[in-house]
C-alpha positions in Angstrom: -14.9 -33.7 -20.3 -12.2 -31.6 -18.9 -9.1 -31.0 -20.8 -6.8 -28.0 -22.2 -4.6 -26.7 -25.0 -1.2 -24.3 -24.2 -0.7 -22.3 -27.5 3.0 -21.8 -28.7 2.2 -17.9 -27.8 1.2 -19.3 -23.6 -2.5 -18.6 -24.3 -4.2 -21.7 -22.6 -7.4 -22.8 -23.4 -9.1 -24.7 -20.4 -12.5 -27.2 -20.6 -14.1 -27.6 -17.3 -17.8 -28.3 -16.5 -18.6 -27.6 -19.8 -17.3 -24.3 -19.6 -14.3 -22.7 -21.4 -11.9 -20.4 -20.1 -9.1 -18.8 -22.4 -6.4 -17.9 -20.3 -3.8 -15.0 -21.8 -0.1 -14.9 -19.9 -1.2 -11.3 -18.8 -3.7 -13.4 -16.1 -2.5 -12.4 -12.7 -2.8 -16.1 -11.7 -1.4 -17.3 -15.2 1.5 -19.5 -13.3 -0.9 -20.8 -10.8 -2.9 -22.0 -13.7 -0.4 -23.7 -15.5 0.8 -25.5 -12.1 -3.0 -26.2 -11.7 -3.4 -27.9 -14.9 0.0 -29.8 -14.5 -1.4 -31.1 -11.6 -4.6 -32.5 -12.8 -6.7 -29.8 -10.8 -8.7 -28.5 -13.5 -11.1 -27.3 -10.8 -8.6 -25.5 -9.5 -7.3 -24.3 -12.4 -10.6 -23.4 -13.3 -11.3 -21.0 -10.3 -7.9 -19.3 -10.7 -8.9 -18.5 -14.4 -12.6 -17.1 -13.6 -10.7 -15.0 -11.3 -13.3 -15.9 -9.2 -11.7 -15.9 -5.1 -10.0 -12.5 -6.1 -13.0 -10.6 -7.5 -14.7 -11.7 -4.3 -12.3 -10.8 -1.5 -11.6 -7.2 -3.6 -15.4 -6.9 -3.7 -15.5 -7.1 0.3 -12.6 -4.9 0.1 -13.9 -2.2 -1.6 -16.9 -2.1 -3.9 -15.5 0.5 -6.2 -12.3 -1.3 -6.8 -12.8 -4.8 -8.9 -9.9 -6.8 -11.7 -11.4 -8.1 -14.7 -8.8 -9.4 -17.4 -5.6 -8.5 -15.5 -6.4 -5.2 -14.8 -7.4 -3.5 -11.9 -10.5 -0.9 -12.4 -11.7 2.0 -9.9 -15.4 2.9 -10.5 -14.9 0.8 -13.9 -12.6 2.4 -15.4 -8.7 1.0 -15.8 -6.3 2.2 -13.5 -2.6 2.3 -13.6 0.5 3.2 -11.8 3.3 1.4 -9.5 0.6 0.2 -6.5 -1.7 -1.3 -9.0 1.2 -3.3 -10.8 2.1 -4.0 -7.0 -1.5 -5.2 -6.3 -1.1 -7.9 -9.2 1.9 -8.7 -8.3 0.6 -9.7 -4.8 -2.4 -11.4 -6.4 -0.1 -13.8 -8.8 2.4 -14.4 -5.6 -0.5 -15.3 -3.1 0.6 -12.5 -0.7 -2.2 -10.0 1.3 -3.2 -7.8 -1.1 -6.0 -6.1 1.0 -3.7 -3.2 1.9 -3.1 -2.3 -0.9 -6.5 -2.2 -2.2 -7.7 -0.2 0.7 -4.4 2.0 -0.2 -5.5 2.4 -3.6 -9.1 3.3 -3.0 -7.9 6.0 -0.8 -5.4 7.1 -3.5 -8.2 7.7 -6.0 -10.0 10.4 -3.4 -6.9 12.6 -3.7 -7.4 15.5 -6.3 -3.8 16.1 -6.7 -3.0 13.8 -10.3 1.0 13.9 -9.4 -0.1 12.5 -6.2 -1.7 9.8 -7.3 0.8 8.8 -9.8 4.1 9.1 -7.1 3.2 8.8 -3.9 3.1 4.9 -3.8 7.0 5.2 -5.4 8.2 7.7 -2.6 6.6 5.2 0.0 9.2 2.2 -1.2 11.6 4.7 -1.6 11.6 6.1 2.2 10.7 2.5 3.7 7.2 3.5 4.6 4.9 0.9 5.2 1.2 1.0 4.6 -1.4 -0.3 7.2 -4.3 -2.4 7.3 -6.8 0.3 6.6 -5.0 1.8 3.4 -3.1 4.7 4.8 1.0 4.6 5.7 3.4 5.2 8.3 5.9 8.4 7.8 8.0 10.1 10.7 8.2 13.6 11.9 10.7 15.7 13.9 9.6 17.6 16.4 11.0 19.5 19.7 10.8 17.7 23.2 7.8 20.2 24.0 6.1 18.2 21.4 5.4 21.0 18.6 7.0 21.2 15.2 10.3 22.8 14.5 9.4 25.7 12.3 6.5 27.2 13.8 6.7 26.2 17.5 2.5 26.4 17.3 1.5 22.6 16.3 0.5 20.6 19.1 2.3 16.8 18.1 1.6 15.0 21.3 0.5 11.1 20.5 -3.3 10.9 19.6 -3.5 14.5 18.1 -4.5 15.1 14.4 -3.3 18.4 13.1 -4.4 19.7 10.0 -4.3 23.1 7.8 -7.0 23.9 5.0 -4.8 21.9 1.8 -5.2 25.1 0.1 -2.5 26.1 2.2 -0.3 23.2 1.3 2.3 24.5 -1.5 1.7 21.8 -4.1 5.1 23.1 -6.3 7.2 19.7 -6.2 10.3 21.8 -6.8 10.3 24.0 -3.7 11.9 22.3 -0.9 10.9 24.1 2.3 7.3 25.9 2.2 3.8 25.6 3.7 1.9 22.4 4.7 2.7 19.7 7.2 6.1 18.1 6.6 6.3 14.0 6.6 9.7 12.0 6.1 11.0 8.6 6.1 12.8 7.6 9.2 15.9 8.2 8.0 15.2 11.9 6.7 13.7 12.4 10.4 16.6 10.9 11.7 18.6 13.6 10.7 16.9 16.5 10.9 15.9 15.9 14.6 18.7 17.6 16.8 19.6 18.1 20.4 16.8 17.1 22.8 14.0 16.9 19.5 11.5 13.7 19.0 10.4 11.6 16.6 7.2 10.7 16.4 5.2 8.1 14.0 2.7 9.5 12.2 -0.5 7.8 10.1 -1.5 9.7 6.6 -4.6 8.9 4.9 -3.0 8.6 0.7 -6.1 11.1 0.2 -4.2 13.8 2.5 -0.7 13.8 0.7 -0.1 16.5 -1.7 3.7 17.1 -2.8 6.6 15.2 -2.8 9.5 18.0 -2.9 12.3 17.2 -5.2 15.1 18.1 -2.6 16.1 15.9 0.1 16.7 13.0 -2.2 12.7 12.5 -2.7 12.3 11.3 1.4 9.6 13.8 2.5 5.9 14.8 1.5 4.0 17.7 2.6 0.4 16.3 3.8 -2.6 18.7 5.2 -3.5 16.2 7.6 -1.8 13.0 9.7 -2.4 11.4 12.9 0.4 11.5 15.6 0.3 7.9 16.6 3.8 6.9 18.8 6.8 8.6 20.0 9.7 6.1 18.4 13.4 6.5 20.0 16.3 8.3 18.1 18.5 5.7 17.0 22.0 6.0 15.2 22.3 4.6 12.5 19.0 4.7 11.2 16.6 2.0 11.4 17.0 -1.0 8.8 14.3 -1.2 6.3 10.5 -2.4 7.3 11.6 -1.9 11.7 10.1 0.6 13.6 12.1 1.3 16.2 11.1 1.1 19.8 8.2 2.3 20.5 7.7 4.5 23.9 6.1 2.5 27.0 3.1 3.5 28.1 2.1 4.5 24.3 -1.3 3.0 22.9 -0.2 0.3 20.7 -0.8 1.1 17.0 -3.3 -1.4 15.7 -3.2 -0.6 12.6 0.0 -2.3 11.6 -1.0 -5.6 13.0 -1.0 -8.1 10.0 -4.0 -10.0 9.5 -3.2 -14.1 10.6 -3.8 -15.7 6.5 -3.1 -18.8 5.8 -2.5 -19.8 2.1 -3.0 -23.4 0.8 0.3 -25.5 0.2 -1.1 -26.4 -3.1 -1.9 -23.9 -5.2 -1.3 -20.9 -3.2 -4.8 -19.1 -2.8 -5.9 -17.9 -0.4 -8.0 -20.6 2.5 -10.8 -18.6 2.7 -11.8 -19.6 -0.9 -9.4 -22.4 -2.1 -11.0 -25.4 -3.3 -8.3 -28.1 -3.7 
């Protein structure tokens, strides 16, 4: 027999199969549920409570990451923070979630704690997206010759990865201009590109990030390593929030921001690779 029972607290208890499920409102899918069961789709509603499509497609994601209960875990053990209420988020709203798994596994391989706990914040803040792969898109200013403003001495040119040991990266969040290799958003590159100077688009790995400085309103990070990946043009004002800009002919394209095509079903939102309507 298939039936349920919503508590005066939201706690549902669902019969299916001659299994039960007991449902709290902190379920990432908890509104999916409840349309579910208002719907008659107790199979449905079944599979959203076990959980049992997301566990999956985060297993094939990553097999250190998992969410049991509403929480999202890293090597079993809870994590927290603004992407992993981000990742639920996504779950409950049926959006692709993948990125920011991949994002978060690479988060947890940086050593720096204040790292892990803001960069994903400074991200939203600067209008920096993240890619397919779990790293994110930042800007740099550099001169025409294609080398970095301070120095003169790093090569920047598209397709080059410069790095300096990350002992060597000034991890002090309230110096403003020291060591390391300096990452903005667009609009912080924007304006500290003059004359004949370039702005290029550059890929960080979350793992490589190790200070958000505290001056120029929080919109650069200094990283030990990035990968110079197009040359995007100057533009006045600054580009609106999640554009690009034009990227130079000629440039490889950069795959990694291509979305992956998903289709979600029309009736309870999940994913098609799993739903079972």
């Amino acid at each position: 027999m298939n039936c349920h029972l919503i508590a005066n607290d939201g706690t549902i208890t669902l019969h299916y199969d001659n299994k039960p499920y007991v449902v709290q409102t902190t379920h990432p899918l908890y509104h999916k549920i409840v349309t579910a069961i208002k719907g008659r789709k107790y199979k449905v509603a079944a599979k959203l409570a076990d959980n049992t499509g997301v566990k999956e497609a985060v297993q094939k994601i990553s097999k250190n990451i998992s969410i049991e209960n509403g929480e999202v875990l890293f090597k079993g053990q809870a994590v927290g923070g603004v992407v992993v209420d981000r990742i639920l988020k996504f779950v409950r709203n049926g959006l692709p979630y993948k990125p920011l798994v991949r994002f978060l596994e690479n988060l947890q391989m940086n050593p720096s704690s204040r790292a892990v706990q803001e960069l994903y914040t400074f991200l939203e803040h600067g209008h920096m997206p993240i890619t397919e792969d779990g790293c994110f898109i930042g800007y740099k200013a550099i001169t025409n010759d294609w080398k970095d403003k301070h120095t003169h001495t790093v090569d920047n040119h598209v397709g080059k990865t410069p790095e300096v040991p990350r002992n060597a990266v000034d991890d002090d969040f309230r110096i403003g201009c020291s060591t390391g290799l300096h990452i903005g958003s667009y609009e912080y590159a924007n304006g500290f590109a003059g004359g004949d100077d370039r702005i290029v688009l550059v890929k960080v790995n979350p793992a490589d990030a190790v200070c958000v400085p505290e001056d120029a309103n929080f919109q650069k990070l200094r990283a030990w390593k990035y990968k110079v990946v197009a040359e995007v043009a100057r533009q006045s004002p600054p580009l609106a929030e999640e554009t690009f800009g034009d990227i130079t002919p000629n440039e490889e394209p950069v795959e990694a921001l291509n979305e992956d095509e998903e289709e979600f079903c029309t009736d309870c939102g999940e994913s098609g690779e799993w739903c079972d309507c």
